[in-house]
C-alpha positions, -999 to +999 in steps of 0.1 A: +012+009-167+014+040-193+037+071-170+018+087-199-015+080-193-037+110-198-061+117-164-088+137-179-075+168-151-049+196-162-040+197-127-025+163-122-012+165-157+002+192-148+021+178-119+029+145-133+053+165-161+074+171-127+074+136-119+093+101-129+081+075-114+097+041-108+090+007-123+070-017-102+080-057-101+050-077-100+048-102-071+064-132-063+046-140-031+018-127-017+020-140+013+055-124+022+045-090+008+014-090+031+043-092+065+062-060+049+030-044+050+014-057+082+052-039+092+048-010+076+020+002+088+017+040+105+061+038+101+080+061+080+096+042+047+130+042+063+121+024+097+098+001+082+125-011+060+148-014+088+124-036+111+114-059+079+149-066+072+154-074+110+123-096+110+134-115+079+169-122+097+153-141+120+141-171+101+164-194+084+169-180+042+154-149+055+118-162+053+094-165+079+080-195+070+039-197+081+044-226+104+076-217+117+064-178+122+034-188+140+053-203+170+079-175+173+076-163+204+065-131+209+096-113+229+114-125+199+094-108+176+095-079+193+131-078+200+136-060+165+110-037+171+076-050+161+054-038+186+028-063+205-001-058+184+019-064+147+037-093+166-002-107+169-012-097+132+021-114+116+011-148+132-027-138+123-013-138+090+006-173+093-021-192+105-043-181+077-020-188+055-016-224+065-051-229+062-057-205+029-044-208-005-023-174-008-005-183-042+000-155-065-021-181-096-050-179-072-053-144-056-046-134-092-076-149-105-096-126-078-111-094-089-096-065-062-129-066-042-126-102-037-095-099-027-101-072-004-126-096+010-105-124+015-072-110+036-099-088+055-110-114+077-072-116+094-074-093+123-047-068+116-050-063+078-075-037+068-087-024+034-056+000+030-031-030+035-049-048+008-052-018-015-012-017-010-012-049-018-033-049-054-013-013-060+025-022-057+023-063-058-006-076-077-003-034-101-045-036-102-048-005-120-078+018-108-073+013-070-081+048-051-066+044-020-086+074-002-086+067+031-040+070+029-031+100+045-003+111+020-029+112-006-051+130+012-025+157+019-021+154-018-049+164-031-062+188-004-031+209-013-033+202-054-074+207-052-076+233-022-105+211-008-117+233+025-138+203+033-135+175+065-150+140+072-174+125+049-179+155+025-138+155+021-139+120+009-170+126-014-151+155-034-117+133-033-141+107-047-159+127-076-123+140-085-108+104-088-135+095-113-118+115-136-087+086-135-108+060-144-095+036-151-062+048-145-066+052-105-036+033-096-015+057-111-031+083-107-025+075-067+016+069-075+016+104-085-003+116-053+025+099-036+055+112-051+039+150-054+037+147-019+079+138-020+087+165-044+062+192-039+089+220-022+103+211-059+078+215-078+063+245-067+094+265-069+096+251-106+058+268-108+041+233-118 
């Protein structure tokens, strides 16, 4: 993707002058960056990372093979801080992966709703896992992650939405179809705004 990429909106334009953001590796397994983000989720960056790495370090070459994952026991798995109901949707995760074709060749060859479709059925991964997913693994580029809290908080303070519920998410939509088809990046911004912005608005941006 284009840091360049013009977004049809002077505001975000605007913003993303303030802004460098970093370059994305594309995936080397799907399967392994689905656990990191079955981890992550509702935990700050730092403590996420810390419990991954302490998750890995308990499978032989750091990798939690499906198989050998799924009959880890529990108090094991939550010995380095997964909690009782991620403990459940990392072996979810195994078991559909022994049974489900998870290479990168083939979930590539998905379009992102198919995908969405696919790793929805394991309890535990919802749509914003997979939109994590198809944003910093598979680098899709007009996902709108709208239901991510950071990018809500985003935008409400960039577009001074005074708007809740259902008609919050219809103006985020109607803005974000200015992005197309750009979305993805569009949404990396969002992110890092939300990082910098003590920065940027004492810079005026």
């Amino acid at each position: 993707m284009n840091n360049n990429t013009r977004f049809k909106d002077s505001k975000l334009e605007k913003i993303c002058k303030s802004i460098k953001l970093p370059t994305l590796a594309k995936t080397e397994d799907i399967y392994l960056d689905m656990l990191e983000i079955i981890i992550s989720q509702q935990l700050s960056g730092k403590v996420a990372k810390v419990i991954y790495n302490r998750f890995l370090e308990l499978f032989e070459n750091k990798y939690p093979a499906p198989k050998t994952l799924l009959y880890t026991d529990d108090n094991v798995l939550r010995s380095v801080g997964l909690s009782q109901g991620k403990s459940s949707y990392v072996k979810n995760l195994a078991g559909f992966a022994l049974s489900n074709d998870l290479g990168v060749s083939r979930i590539e060859s998905l379009n992102d709703e198919e995908i969405v479709t696919l790793l929805t059925q394991v309890k535990g991964i919802g749509r914003w896992s997979v939109e994590m997913l198809l944003i910093f693994s598979l680098q899709r580029p007009n996902v709108f992650p709208y239901d991510d809290l950071v990018i809500r908080k985003s935008m409400i303070d960039i577009y001074k939405f005074k708007t809740e519920g259902k008609a919050l998410i219809a103006e985020m939509m109607s803005i974000a179809e200015k992005w197309e088809p750009n979305r993805t990046l569009a949404s990396r911004y969002l992110w890092a705004y939300h990082g910098t912005k003590k920065d940027i608005n004492k810079k005026n941006c």
